[in-house]
N, C-alpha and C positions, 0 to 999 in steps of 0.2 A: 681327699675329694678328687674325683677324677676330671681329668681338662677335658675343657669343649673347645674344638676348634673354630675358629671364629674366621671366618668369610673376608674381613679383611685385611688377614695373614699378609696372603701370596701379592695383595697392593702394597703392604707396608714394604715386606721385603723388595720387591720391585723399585718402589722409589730409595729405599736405602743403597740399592746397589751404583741408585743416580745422583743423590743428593749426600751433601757429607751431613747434612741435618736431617732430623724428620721427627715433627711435634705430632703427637698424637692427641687431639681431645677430647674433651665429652663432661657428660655428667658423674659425677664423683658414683664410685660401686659399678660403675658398666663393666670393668677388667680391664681396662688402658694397662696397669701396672702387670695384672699378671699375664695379657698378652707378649708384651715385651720383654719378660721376664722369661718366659718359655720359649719364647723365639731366641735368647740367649744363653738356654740352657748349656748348649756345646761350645760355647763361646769364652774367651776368655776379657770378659766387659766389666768394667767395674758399675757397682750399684750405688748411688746416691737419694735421699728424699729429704726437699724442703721441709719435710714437715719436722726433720732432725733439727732442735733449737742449735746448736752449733755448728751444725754444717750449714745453714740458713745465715746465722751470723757472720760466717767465714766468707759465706758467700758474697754477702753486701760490702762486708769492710776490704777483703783483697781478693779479687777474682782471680788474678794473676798466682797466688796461694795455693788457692781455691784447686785451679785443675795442677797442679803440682800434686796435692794431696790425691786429687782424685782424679786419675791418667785418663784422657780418652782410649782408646773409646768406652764410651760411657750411657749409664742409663742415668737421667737427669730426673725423677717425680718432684712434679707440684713446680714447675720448672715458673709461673706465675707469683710466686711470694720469694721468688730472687732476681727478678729483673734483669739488675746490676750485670749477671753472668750474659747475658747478650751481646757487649760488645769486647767481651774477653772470646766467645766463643764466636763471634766474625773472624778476629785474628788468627784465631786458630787454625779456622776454617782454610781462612789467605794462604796461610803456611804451608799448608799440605796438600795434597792428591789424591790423599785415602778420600773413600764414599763411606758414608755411613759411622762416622766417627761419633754422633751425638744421634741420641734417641731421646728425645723429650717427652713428656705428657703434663697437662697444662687443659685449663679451663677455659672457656671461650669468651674469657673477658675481653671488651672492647679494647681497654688501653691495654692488654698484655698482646695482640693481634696487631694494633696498631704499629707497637711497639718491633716486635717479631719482625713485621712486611717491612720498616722504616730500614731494619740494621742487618737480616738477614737474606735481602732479597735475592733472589737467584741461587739461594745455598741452602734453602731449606723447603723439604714436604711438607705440606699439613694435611692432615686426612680427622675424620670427622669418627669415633668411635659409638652404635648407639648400642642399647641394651641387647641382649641377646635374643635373635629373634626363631620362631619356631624351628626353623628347619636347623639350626646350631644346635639348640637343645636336642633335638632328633637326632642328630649326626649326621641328617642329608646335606651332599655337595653335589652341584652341577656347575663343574668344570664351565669356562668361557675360552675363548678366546686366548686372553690373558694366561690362563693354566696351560692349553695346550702350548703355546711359546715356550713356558717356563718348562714344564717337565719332560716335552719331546720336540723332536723336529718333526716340520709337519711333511715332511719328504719321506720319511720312517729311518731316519738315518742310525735315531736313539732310540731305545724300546724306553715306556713310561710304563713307570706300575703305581696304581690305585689302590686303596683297601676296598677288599671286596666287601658287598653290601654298601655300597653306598651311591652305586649307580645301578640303574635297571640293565638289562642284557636278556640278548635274545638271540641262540644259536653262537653263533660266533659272530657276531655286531654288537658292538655294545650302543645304545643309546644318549647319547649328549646334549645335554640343552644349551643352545646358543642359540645367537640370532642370525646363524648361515647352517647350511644343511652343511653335516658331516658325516662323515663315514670312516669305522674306524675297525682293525681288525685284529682280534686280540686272541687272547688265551686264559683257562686259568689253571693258575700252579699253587699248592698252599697258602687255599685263602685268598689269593691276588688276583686283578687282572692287571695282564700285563700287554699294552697296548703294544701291537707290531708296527703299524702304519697308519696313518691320519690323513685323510683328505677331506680339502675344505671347498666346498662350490661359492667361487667368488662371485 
């Protein structure tokens, strides 16, 4: 089955690059797992799921074990039915300088939240996953803000390329939805548009 790309990609990535944590939650079947799973595809991340009775077990009785076996960086599922691993992964956390060394997904239980804000404050994202909504299934993106930082400079220092089709364009402007007027001048080459220059009226 083929992947939808899901809208709150380019935020997750974003705080991963800031936070050495970042919990993903939501209602069980939204994609939490297989988002973070695809964002790992090039990655060399190890995979873990509470729902594994042994790795669960391992988890409660020795944390310290626990990530031995299972190296950061790391994907954590069901990170809610081990607790336990919370004040193993502050230390962790303390240790190092990497960003982005724990990817959780976890349910938005009161006491797992409570818990999380109490041991991991200042060291972890949380972002909110919901079901997928029309324009994901469609494959429409309108770029913000947020994207143009991430994929170009808005000086034109870096050329950004987009999949074509999935913004409108007209002549050689392509059109962008944000909440400031932009102007942007591109080209396309197989399939792409490839953005030259960006300017943003502040």
């Amino acid at each position: 089955m083929k992947y939808m790309e899901r809208a709150l990609e380019r935020k997750f990535l974003r705080m991963s690059s800031f936070f050495k944590a970042v919990l993903v939650t939501g209602a069980r079947q939204v994609g939490k797992t297989t988002m973070l799973k695809h964002l790992a595809a090039e990655q060399s991340r190890t995979y873990v799921s509470m729902d594994n009775a042994m790795a669960r077990e391992l988890a409660k009785s020795d944390s310290v074990l626990f990530f031995q076996i299972y190296k950061p960086p790391i994907i954590i599922d069901e990170i809610q039915k081990a607790p336990e691993l919370f004040e193993q992964i502050k230390v962790i956390c303390d240790g190092s300088e990497e960003r982005g060394l724990f990817w959780l997904t976890g349910s938005q239980q009161y006491k797992m939240m409570k818990n999380i804000r109490e041991t991991l404050a200042g060291r972890i994202g949380i972002l909110e996953l919901y079901s997928l909504s029309k324009n994901e299934v469609e494959g429409l993106y309108f770029p913000n803000e947020m994207d143009l930082l991430k994929y170009s400079s808005i000086f034109g220092v870096e050329a950004c390329r987009m999949r074509f089709g999935q913004m409108q364009s007209k002549g050689r402007n392509i059109l962008i939805r944000t909440s400031k007027p932009i102007s942007c001048g591109m080209s396309r080459k197989k399939g792409e548009l490839q953005i030259r220059s960006v300017s943003i009226n502040l």
